[in-house]
Every structure is written in structure tokens, then in C-alpha cells.
N, C-alpha and C positions, 0 to 999 in steps of 0.2 A: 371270480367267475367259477362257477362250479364246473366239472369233467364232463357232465351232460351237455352240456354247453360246448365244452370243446368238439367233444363228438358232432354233435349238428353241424359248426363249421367246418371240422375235417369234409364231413360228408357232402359238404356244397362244394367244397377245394378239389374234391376230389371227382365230383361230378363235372365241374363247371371250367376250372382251370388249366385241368392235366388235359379233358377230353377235348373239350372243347374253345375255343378262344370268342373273340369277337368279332376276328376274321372269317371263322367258318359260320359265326353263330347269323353273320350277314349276307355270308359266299351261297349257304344253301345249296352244295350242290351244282352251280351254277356251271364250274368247270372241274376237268379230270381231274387237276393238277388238286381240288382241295379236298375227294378221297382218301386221296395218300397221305395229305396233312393229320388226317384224323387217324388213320391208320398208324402215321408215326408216333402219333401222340401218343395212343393206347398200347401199343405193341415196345416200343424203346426200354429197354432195362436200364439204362442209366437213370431217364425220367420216374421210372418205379422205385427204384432206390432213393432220390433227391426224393423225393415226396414223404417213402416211408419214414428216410429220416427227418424228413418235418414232424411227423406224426409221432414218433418216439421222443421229439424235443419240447409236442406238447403234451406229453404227459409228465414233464417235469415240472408244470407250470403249479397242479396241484398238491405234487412233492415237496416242491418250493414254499406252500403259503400253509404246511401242518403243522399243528403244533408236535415238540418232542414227544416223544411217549412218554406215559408219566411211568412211576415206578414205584413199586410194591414190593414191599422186604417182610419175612414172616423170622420170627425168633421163638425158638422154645427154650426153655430153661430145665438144662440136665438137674442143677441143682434148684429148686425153686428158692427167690427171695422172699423171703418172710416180712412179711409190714405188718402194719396195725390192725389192717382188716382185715389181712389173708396171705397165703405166699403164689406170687405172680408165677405162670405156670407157662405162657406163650403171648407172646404181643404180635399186632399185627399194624404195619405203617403204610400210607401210601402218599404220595405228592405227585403233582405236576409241575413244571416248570412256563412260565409265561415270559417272552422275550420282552423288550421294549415296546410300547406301544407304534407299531404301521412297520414294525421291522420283519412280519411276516406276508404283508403286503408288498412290501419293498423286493423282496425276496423273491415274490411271483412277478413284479413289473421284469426281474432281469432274466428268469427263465422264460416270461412270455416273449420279453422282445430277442433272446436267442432263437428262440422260434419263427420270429419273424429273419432272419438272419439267413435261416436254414429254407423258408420260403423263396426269399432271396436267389437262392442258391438256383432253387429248383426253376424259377422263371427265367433265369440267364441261359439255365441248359434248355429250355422249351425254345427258347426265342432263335439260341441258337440251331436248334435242331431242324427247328423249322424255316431258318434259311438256309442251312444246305439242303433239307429236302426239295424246295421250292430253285436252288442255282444247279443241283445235281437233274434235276426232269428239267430246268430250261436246255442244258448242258444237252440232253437225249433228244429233248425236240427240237436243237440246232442240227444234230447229225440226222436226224430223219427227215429234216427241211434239204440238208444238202445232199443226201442220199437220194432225193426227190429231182434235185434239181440238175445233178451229173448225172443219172438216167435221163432225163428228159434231153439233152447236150448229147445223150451217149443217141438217141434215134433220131436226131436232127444228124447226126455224123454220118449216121450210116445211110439216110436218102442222098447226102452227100457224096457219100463213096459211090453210089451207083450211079448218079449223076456225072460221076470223076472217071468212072469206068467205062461208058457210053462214049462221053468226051473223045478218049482214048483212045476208042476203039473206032471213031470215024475221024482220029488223027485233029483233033477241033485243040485237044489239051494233050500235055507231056504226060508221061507214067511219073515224074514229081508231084503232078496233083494227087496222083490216088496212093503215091506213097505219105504225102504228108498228113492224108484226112488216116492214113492208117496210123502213124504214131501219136496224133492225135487223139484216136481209141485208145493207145493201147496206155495213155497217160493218163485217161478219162478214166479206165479202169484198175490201174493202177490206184489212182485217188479213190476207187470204190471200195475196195480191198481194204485202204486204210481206214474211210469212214468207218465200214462196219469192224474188223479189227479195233477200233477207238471206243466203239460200244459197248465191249463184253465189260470193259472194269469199269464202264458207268453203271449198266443196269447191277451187277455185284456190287457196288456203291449203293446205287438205291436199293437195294436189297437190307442189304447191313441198317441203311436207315429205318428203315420201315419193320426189319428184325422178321422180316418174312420170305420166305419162295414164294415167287411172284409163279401162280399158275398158267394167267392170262397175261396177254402183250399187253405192255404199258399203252394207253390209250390217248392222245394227245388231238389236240384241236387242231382245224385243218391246215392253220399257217400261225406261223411266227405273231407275236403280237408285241405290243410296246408298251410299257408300264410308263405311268408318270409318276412323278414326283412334285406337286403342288406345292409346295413349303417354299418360301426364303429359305436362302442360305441362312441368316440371322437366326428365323424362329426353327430351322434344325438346330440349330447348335442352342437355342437354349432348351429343346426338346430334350437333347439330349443330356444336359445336365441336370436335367430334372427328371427324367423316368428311366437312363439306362439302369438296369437290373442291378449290374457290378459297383456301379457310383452310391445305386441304393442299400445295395447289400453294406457297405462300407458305412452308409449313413447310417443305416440300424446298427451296426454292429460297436460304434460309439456312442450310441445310447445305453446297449448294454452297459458300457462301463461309465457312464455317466450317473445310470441308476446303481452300482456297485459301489461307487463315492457313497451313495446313501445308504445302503446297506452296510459298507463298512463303519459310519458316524454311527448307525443306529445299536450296531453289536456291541462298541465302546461306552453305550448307556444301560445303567443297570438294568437285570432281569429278575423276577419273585418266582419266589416258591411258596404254593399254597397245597398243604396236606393237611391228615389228620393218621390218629395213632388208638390203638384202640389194645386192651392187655386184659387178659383172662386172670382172672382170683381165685383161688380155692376158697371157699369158708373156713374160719378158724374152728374147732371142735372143740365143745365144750366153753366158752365164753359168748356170752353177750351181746352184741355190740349193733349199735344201729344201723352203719353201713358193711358188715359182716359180708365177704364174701362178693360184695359189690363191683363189678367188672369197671376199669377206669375207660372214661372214655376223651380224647382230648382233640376239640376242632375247632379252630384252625391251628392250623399249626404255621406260620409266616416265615419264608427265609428272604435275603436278596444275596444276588450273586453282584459284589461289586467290580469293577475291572478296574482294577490301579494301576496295573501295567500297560501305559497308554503308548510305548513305541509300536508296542503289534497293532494297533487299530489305525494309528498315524502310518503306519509302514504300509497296512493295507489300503486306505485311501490314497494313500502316495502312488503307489502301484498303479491304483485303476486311473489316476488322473495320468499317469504316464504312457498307459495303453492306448486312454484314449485318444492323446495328443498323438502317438503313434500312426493310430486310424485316420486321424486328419490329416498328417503327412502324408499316409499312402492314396487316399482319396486325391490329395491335390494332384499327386504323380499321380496317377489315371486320366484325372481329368486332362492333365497338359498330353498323356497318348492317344486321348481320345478324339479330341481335337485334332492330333496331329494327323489320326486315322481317318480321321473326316474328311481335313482340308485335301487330304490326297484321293480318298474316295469322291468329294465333287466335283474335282479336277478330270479326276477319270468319267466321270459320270458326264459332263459337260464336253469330253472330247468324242464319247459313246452316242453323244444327242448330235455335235459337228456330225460325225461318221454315216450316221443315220439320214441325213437328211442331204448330205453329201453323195451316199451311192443308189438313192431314190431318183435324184437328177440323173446320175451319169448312167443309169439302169435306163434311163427312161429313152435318153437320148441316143446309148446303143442300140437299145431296141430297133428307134425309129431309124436308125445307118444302115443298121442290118438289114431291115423292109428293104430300104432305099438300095442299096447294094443288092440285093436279089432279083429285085429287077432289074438294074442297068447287069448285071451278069447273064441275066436272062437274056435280054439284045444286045451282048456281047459289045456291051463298054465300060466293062469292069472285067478284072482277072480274077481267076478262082480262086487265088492266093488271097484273095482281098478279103472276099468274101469269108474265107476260113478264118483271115487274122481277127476280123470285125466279133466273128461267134466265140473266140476263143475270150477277147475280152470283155463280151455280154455273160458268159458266162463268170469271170472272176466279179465280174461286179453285183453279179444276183446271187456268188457266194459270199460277196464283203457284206453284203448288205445284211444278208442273214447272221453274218456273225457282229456285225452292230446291233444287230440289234437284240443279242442274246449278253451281248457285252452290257448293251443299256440295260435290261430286267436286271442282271447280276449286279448292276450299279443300286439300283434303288432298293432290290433285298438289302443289301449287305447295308447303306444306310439307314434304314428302317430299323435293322438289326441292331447297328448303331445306336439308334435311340430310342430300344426299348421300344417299337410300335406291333402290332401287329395287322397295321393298317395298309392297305394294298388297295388300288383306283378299281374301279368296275371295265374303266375303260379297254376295251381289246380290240 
């Protein structure tokens, strides 16, 4: 393949891979959160680097398939030799060298599939980056959900307290109640303190992702949402050993030395040398002669370069077939970590979907106790105690709830990421 060539692919790789994916190229915008994706993509210096060295690996591809330089020797003669027709005065030689026949084909299949090696590389770090972008902003839009939802608690307390205070004051309830609705604020804001304290090294987190100063507030949809994960367990797990980035990189990367086997077999068979030689004559003075003075010219000129010493080419096929076996070995160790990372991440994932549909119930049914308990508190057949304890755990369940369900999106990033997808539901 010629360098223009490669250029045109760079310039698709580099438009269509780094900036953009399949995810975005489908998302459109559709939410905040796939912005920032494109924003990381474009902005990340690790990913500029992994790419440029894609780029630099494909320019050895046509390094790889040139021929040697040939080489031109020039000779003058201090003393001239004297021949029959004249005395040679300076010669001029040149040759090229030609390797075996497809040994410089061979040459460019291992610097190409290096290249693909070093792409490799670059897709493991996009895939990566792009699910901590996408676990770091779910991570923000949990604390903004509950930042939301312990104010919303924190002015339901305080019609409370004034309710508690009234009470009090016409002797109906104890100064217990309106001490209790008070340490109950002061625990409510206590937990506020902490939320936003929890915030500053996320947003610096997403900051560092994205490799920018965020001008404007991160922007986020107006609740919590739920990813799914469509797939068998089965066809993840063969997803994953067929597209994750790392298991791929390892596949290429024992092809390189698979093609190196042949590259080494090919340098062990002989290589020609074709020149020619060309020698200036003076004219003899004073004699005769037919080819007098006649410039010698001599072409072809044929060499071979034999390789008899056959342990260096044995030693080097030996080598690459042991690299490669190597690569096999490390791929199989990945693949039994990856799996192992799996089976724990659906585990987690599946107790994140129990969680989820577990405090949807118990939210629901608080709710309705709470209703129910404000009235009978209302005509005074219920205690205010009751009343407080019911709101304190409506509220722990509408903050469990929120964080299952930030637990669940982080579940099906990270297996997605797992296996190499860039594939995320429409569903919200």
C-alpha cells in the first residue's frame, strides 16, 4: 500500500475514531452527558499521544517494504593502467541489492500489523476514558439528586418545627418534639455539608477528564435515570472475548510475530545483486588501433549474497515463534481476569437491579404511611414522634434509591467497557 494511502486512513482514524464513536455518532446530542464525551475525546492528551503513536507506527509500514539503497563507488587512478587500447584513468560502479522474492512484503505485513497493535492501544484508552467520563458525571448527578432531595426533607422539617412549636405552646406536645425535629435539621445539614464537600474532587475529576476548566455548571438531566443492559450473560461473555480492545491488542500483536516467522525464513534465502561498471580510457598516442581510447562499459554485472550460516536465521524464527507463544499465554491469563471481572461485575450489576426495584417499593409505600400518618396526626391519633420517624425513613429510602440506581448505570458502563462496546440503551 503506498504512504498516500495511509494518510487517507489516518485522516478517517483521526476524524471518525478519536472524535467521534458510534455512541455519539447515534446520541446526537440527545443528552448533557454525550457533550462531555466528545469534549473528552478531543481534549485528553493521553488519547493524542496513543494515536500520534499509531501514526508514527504507520509510517514504518513503507520503511518496511523499500528496497536497500543501492550504492555507487567512483575510483581514480593516481597511477593510470596501461592496456592495449589505453590506460584507465577512473571507473565508475553502481549496484542495487534485491532481497528474496515477498521478503519485503513480509517486512511491511509486520510493521503494518504493529501498527494495528499501537491502534489497539489507542481504543482500550478511548473506551476506557469514556467510561470514567460517563461513572464520574453519573457519580455528580447522584450528589445533585441527593443534594435535591435532603433540601426538599430539610423544608418539610422546618413546617414541622413550626407545627412542633404551636403544639408547645398551647401545651397539645412536649419541648421533645421540637427538640427532636431540631436535631433532625441539624443532621439533614450536616449530610448537606458532606454532599457538596463530596463534589469539589468529582467536578476536579471531571475536569482532569475532559482536560478543561469547566466555565459553566455541569448540566444534567432532570432525574436520575436507569441504563439497561439487554445482553445474556452468555453472549456478554462471548462479546467480550471477541472485541475487548486488550484481548485484541494481544491478538495482533501475535500476528506480528507470526508474520516475523516469515520474515525470518525469507532473510535465510538468498539475495542478488544487479549493477553495472563503467571505466574511462585515455587514447594511446601515436598507434592505431580499432578500439583506441574506447571507454569500457560492462552491464550487468550479477552477484548473490548466499546465507550459509543458518543458526542466525534458525535462532531468529526460533525467537518469534517463542514470542509468540508467549502472547498466547498472556492473552489466555487476561482472558481468565476478565471473566473473573465480569462474573463479579454481573453479580454487582444484578444486586444494583434487586436494589433498584427493592427501594421503588419501599419509597412508594413510605410515601403512602407518611400521607396516612399526617392525617391520623392531624386528629390526634398518631404521636409527632411517629410522624418524624416515618419522614426520616421516606427519606433514607429516596436516598437508597438514588444511589441504586447510580450503582446500576456504573454497573453496565464498566461492562460495556468490559467488552469493548460503545453501546449504551436510548432508554431514560
Amino acid at each position: 500500500m503506498k504512504n498516500k494511502g495511509y494518510k487517507n486512513i489516518t485522516h478517517w482514524l483521526l476524524t471518525f475514531s478519536m472524535v467521534f464513536s458510534p455512541l455519539l455518532l447515534q446520541a446526537q446530542e440527545e443528552r448533557p452527558l454525550d457533550k462531555y464525551l466528545v469534549q473528552g475525546a478531543g481534549n485528553n492528551p493521553m488519547l493524542k499521544a496513543l494515536f500520534t503513536e499509531y501514526l508514527a507506527a504507520l509510517e514504518q509500514v513503507p520503511q518496511a517494504g523499500a528496497l536497500p539503497d543501492p550504492q555507487v563507488s567512483f575510483a581514480y587512478f593516481l597511477q593510470p593502467v596501461e592496456t592495449r587500447v589505453g590506460a584507465q584513468r577512473a571507473s565508475f560502479a553502481a549496484s542495487q541489492l534485491f532481497p528474496w522474492f515477498g521478503t519485503l512484503e513480509a517486512q511491511e505485513r509486520v510493521a503494518a500489523q504493529r501498527a494495528k497493535v499501537r491502534l489497539q492501544a489507542f481504543e482500550e484508552a478511548k473506551l476506557e476514558l469514556y467510561r470514567d467520563i460517563r461513572v464520574t458525571y453519573n457519580d455528580l448527578n447522584y450528589l445533585q439528586v441527593a443534594t435535591r432531595i435532603t433540601e426538599e426533607n430539610l423544608e418539610i422539617l422546618n413546617s414541622f418545627k413550626e407545627l412542633a412549636q404551636v403544639y408547645f405552646e398551647t401545651d397539645q406536645a412536649g419541648l421533645s418534639s421540637v427538640l427532636q425535629v431540631e436535631i433532625e435539621e441539624e443532621e439533614l445539614r450536616s449530610r448537606l455539608e458532606y454532599l457538596e464537600d463530596s463534589r469539589k474532587p468529582l467536578v476536579t475529576r471531571f475536569e482532569q477528564l475532559l482536560n478543561t476548566d469547566l466555565q459553566e455548571p455541569i448540566s444534567f438531566p432532570d432525574s436520575l435515570w436507569e441504563e439497561e443492559l439487554l445482553l445474556e450473560k452468555e453472549t456478554i461473555y462471548s462479546t467480550l472475548l471477541a472485541q475487548n480492545p486488550r484481548l485484541e491488542q494481544l491478538r495482533q500483536e501475535a500476528q506480528v510475530y507470526e508474520n516475523q516467522v516469515e520474515v525470518a525464513k525469507k532473510m535465510g534465502l538468498p539475495s542478488f545483486t544487479v549493477g553495472g561498471s563503467y571505466t574511462s580510457i585515455a587514447a594511446r598516442s601515436g598507434i592505431e588501433l580499432p578500439d583506441n581510447g574506447q571507454d569500457a562499459v560492462i552491464f550487468p554485472q550479477v552477484g548473490v549474497r548466499v546465507p550459509i550460516y543458518r543458526k542466525k536465521y534458525k535462532a531468529m524464527q526460533k525467537e518469534a515463534q517463542l514470542e509468540k507463544e508467549a502472547v498466547g499465554l498472556r492473552r489466555e491469563n487476561l482472558e481468565n481476569q476478565l471473566l473473573t471481572e465480569l462474573e463479579e461485575e454481573y453479580r454487582d450489576l444484578l444486586n444494583a437491579r434487586r436494589q433498584v426495584a427493592l427501594y421503588k417499593r419501599l419509597s412508594s409505600l413510605a410515601e403512602e404511611a407518611f400521607s396516612l400518618l399526617q392525617t391520623e396526626f392531624s386528629t390526634g391519633r398518631n404521636s409527632f414522634e411517629e410522624v418524624l420517624r416515618m419522614e426520616r425513613q421516606l427519606l433514607n429510602y429516596r436516598l437508597e434509591l438514588a444511589e441504586a440506581r447510580t450503582s446500576l448505570n456504573n454497573q453496565v458502563y464498566t461492562i460495556n467497557y468490559l467488552m469493548g462496546s460503545d453501546y449504551e440503551t436510548e432508554n431514560r
